[in-house]
C-alpha positions in Angstrom: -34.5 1.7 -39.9 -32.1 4.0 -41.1 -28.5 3.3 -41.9 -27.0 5.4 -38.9 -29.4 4.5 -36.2 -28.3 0.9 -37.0 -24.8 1.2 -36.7 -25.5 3.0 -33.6 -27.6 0.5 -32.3 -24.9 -2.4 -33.0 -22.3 -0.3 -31.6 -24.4 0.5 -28.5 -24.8 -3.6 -28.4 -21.3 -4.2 -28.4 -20.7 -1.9 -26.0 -22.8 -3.3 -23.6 -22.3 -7.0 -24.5 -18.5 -7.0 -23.9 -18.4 -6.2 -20.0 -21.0 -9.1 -19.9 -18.9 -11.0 -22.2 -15.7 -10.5 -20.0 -17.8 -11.2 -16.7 -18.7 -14.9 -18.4 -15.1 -15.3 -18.9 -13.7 -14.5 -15.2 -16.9 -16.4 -13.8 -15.7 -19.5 -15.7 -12.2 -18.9 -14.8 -10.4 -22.0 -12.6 -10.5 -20.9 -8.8 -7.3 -20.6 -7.2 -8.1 -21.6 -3.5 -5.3 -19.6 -1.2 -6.2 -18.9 2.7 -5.0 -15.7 3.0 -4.9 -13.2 6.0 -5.3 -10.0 5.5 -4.6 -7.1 8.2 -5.9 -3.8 8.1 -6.3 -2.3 11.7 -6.5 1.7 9.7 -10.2 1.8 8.6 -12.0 5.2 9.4 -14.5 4.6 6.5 -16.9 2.4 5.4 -14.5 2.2 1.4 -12.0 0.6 3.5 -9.4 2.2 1.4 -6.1 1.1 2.9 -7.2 -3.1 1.6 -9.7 -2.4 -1.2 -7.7 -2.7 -3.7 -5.6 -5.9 -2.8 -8.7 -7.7 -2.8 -9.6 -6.4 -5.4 -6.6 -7.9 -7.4 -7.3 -11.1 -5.7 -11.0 -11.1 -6.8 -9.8 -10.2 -10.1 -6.8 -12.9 -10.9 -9.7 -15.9 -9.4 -8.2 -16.2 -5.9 -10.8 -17.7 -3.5 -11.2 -18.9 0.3 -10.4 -22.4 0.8 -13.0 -23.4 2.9 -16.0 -22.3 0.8 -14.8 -21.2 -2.4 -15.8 -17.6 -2.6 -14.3 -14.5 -3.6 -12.6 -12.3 -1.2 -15.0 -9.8 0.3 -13.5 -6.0 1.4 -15.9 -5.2 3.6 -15.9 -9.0 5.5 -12.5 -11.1 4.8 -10.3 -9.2 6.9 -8.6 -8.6 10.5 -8.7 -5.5 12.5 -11.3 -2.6 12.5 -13.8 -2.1 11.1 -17.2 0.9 11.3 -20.5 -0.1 11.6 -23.5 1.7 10.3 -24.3 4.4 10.4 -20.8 5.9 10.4 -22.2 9.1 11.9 -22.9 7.1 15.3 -19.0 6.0 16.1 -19.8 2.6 16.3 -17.2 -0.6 15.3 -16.2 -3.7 15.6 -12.5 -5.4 15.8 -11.9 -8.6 14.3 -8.7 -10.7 16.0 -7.2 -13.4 16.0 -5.9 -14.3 19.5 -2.5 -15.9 21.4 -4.7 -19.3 22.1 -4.8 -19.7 17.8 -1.1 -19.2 17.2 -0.3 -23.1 16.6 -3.8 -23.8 14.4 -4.3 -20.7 12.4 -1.1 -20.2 11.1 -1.0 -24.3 10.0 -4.5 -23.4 8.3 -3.2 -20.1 6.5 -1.4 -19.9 3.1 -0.2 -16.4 3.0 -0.4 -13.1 5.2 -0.7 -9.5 3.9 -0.4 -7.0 7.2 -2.1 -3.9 4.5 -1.8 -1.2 6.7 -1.4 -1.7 11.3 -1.1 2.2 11.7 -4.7 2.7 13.5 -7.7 4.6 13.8 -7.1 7.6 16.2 -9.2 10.7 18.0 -8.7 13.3 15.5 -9.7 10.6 13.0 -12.7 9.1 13.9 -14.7 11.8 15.1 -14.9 15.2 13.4 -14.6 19.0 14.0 -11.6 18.4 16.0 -8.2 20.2 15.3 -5.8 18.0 13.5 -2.4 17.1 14.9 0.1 15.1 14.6 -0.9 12.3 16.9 -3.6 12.1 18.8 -5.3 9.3 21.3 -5.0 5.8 19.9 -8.5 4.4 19.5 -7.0 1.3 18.0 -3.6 0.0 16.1 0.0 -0.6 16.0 1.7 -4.1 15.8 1.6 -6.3 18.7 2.9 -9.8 20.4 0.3 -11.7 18.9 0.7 -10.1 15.2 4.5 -10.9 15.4 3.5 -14.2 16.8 1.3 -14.9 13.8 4.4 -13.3 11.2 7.2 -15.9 13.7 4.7 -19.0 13.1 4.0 -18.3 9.7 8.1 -17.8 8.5 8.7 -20.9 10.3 6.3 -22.6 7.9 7.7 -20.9 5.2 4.6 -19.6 4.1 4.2 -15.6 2.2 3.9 -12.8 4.2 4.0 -9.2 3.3 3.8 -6.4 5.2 3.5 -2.6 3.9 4.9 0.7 5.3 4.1 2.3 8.7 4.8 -1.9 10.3 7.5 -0.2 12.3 6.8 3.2 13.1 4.5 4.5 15.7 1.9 3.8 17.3 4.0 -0.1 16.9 5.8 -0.2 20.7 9.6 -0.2 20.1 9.9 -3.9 21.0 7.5 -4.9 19.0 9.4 -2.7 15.7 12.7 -4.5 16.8 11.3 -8.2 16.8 9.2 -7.6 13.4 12.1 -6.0 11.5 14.3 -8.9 12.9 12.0 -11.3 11.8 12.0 -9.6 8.5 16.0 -9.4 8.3 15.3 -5.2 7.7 16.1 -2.3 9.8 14.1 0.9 10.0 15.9 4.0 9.9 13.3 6.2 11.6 12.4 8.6 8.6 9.4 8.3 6.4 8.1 10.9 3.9 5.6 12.1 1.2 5.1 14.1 -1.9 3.3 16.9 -1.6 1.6 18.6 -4.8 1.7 21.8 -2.7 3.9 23.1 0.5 1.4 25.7 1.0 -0.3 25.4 4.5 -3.6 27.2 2.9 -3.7 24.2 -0.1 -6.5 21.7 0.9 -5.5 18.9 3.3 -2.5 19.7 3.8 -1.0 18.5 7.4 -0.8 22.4 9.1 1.1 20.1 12.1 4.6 19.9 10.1 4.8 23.6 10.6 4.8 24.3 14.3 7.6 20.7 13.7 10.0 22.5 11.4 9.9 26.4 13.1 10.8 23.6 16.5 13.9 22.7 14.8 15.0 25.4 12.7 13.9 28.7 15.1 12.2 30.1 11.6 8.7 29.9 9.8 7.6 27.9 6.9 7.7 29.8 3.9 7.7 27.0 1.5 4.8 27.1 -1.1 5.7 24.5 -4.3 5.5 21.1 -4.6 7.9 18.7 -2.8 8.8 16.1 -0.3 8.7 16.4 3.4 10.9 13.8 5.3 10.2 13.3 8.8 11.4 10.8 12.0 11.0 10.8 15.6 11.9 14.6 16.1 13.0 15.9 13.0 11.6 17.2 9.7 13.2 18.1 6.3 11.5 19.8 4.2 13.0 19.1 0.1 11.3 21.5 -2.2 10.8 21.6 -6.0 13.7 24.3 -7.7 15.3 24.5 -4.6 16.4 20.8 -3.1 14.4 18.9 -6.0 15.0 19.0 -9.5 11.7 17.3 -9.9 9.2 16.9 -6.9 7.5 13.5 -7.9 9.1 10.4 -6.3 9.6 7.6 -9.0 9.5 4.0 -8.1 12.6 2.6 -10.2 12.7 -1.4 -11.5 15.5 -3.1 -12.8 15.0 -4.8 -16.4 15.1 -8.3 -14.8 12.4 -7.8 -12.3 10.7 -6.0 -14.3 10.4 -9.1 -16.7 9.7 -10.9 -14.2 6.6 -8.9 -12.2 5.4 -7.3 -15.4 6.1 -4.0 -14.2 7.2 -0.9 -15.8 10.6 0.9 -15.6 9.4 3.9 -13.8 6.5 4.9 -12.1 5.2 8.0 -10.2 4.8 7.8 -6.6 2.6 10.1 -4.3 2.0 8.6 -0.9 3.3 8.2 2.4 6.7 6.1 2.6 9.1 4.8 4.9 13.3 4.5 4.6 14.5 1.3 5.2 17.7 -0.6 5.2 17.5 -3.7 3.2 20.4 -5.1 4.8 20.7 -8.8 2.9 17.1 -8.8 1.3 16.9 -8.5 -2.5 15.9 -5.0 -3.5 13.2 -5.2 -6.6 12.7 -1.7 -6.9 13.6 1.5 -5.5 12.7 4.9 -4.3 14.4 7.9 -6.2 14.1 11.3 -5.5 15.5 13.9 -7.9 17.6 16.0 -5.8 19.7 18.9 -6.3 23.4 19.2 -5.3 21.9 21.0 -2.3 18.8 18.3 -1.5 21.6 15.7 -1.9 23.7 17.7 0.9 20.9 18.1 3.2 20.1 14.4 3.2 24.0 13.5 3.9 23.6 15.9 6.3 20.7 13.7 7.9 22.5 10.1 6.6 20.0 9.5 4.0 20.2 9.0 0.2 18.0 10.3 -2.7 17.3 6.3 -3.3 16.2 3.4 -1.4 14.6 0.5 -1.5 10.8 0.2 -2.7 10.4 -3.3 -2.1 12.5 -5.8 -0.8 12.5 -9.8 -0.8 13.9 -12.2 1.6 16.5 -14.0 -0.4 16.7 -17.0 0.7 13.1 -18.1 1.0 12.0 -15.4 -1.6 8.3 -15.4 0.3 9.0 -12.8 2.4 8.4 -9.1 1.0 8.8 -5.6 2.4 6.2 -2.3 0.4 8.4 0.8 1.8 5.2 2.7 0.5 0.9 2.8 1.3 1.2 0.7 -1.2 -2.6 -0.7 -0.9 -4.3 2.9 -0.5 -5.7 3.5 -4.2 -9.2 4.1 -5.1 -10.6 1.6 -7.6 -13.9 0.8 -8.5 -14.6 -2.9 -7.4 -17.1 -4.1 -9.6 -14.6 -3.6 -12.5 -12.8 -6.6 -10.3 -15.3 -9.4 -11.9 -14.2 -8.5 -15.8 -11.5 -10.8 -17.1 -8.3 -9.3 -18.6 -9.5 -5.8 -17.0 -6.0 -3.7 -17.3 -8.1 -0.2 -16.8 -8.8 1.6 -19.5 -6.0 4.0 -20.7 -6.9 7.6 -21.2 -10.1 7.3 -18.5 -8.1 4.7 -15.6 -4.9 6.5 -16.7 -2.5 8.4 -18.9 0.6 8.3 -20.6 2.2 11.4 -18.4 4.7 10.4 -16.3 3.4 12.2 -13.4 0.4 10.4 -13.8 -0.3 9.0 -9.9 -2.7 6.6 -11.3 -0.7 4.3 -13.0 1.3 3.2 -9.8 -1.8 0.4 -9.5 -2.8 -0.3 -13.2 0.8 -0.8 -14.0 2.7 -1.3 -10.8 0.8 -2.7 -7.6 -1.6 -5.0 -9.9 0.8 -7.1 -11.8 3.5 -6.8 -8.5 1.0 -8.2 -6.5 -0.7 -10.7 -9.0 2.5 -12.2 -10.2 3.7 -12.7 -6.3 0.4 -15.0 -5.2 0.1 -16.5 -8.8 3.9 -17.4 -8.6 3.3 -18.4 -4.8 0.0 -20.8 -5.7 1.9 -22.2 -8.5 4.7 -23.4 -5.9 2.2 -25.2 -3.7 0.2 -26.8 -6.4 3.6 -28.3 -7.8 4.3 -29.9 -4.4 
């Protein structure tokens, strides 16, 4: 055999032994057992986007179901809706848990993640309908027995974490209240987005906020470059790139000493749907910035909002309690990757080194946020 074609060959080896390699090592890994709830009632495809990704961080750091020892499954270990096949038939099911196991299930659980409780709606679910803003509920928003199960599980001072949209519609206003009181946070009303383009021709792009703005302002949309559309109940603002924004891209900024301690980085780019909280006396570990102009920062006055606020926030007395102002579990992963010890993505094909770079808000944000919160939280219970 030639002297190339066997280097080739042993590099080919390699190259296949080392995922096997790294598969050996997570298999053999200790199992941490942790009962954990996860809610996702926003699930209009079978890749089950909007929770994929947290279990796939809980596959990935060895966290298991207590009563049989398995890994968490996306498409089976979760709450709230889920399609059947085939998808082209409509058909689903809902998964609940009900007012009758409020004293039981919350005794049996270790930790609650509400991923996303927005919904599935019309305009959704079945295609070659015109989009709008809202349409029919099919299923979603918060309800009595969801705050039931967040009361039951704070009195046991157990973790819970809830993401962005908790409060907003289709979540009745009572419901909103009694959550964010629960949660020692108030909801100011206005979420947002980053938009690569403000052109209504560019490819998804939600034609609805149009016919909103010309509502409020009497005049067309004539914005085209990237930027950030705020919006609440009846309002829009529209921040755009050279104009209100010096930069379009949100950043998600951590201080040095949580960044120590969640392994996070500094700064890191931020494209999806978010919400504007108050933190009131909650810990703030990282924050939203927006790179305004003297003239974004006076339309936001204008509106009694900031260019920052809070990312995430932490209940400061318990510390198990934890706010995502952003879809923070929406990010497309391949799962399998989940079973590979030490898996960090690969740079340069997972992600860059550009700033702007969307994908590194899970490989160097979410994952290790996420990771360090249930290691930390296991740790705590194991000790006891």
């Amino acid at each position: 055999m030639k002297k190339p074609l066997i280097i080739t060959t042993i590099i080919l080896i390699l190259v296949l032994a080392l995922p096997f390699i790294n598969y050996l090592r997570w298999s053999f890994q200790e199992k941490k057992p942790l009962e954990i709830v996860i809610l996702d009632k926003t699930v209009p495809t079978l890749e089950r986007l909007n929770h994929k990704s947290l279990t796939w961080i809980l596959n990935s750091g060895r966290f298991v179901k207590k009563d049989n020892k398995k890994s968490y499954s996306y498409i089976k270990d979760y709450y709230g809706f889920a399609p059947t096949r085939p998808l082209k038939d409509r058909g689903n099911t809902k998964k609940e848990y009900h007012l009758s196991e409020m004293l039981e299930l919350p005794e049996k659980v270790d930790a609650l993640y509400f991923a996303d409780t927005y919904g599935v709606f019309f305009n959704d679910w079945y295609t070659g309908v015109n989009k709008s803003r809202r349409s029919r509920r099919i299923y979603g928003g918060l309800n009595n027995t969801d705050y039931l199960l967040i009361n039951e599980m704070k009195n046991r001072n157990k973790l819970i974490i809830l993401e962005y949209n908790s409060f907003d519609y289709p979540t009745p206003a009572f419901e909103s209240f009694r959550t964010q009181e629960k949660l020692g946070i108030t909801f100011t009303g206005w979420s947002g987005k980053y938009f690569e383009k403000l052109d209504t021709t560019a490819k998804n792009f939600p034609v609805w906020m149009t016919s909103m703005y010309r509502k409020e302002y009497n005049k067309p949309w004539t914005f085209s470059k990237p930027g950030i559309v705020l919006m609440s109940e009846k309002n829009i603002i529209v921040l755009e790139e050279g104009t209100h924004l010096k930069e379009a891209m949100p950043y998600i900024v951590t201080e040095n000493a949580y960044c120590e301690k969640f392994g996070v980085p500094p700064s890191v780019a931020f494209d999806k749907w978010f919400d504007i909280i108050d933190p009131l006396q909650n810990n703030v570990i990282s924050k939203f910035e927006l790179s305004t102009t003297s003239l974004g920062d006076t339309l936001l006055k204008a509106n009694m909002l900031s260019s920052i606020f809070p990312a995430v926030t932490q209940d400061s007395v318990t510390q198990r309690i934890y706010y995502f102002s952003g879809d923070f579990a929406n990010n497309k992963i391949e799962f399998c990757s989940s079973r590979l010890k030490g898996f960090k993505g690969i740079k340069g094909i997972s992600y860059s080194d550009k700033p702007k770079d969307t994908r590194r808000f899970f490989w160097l944000y979410y994952k290790p946020l996420v990771n360090t919160i249930f290691s930390d939280y296991y740790s705590s219970l194991k000790s006891k």
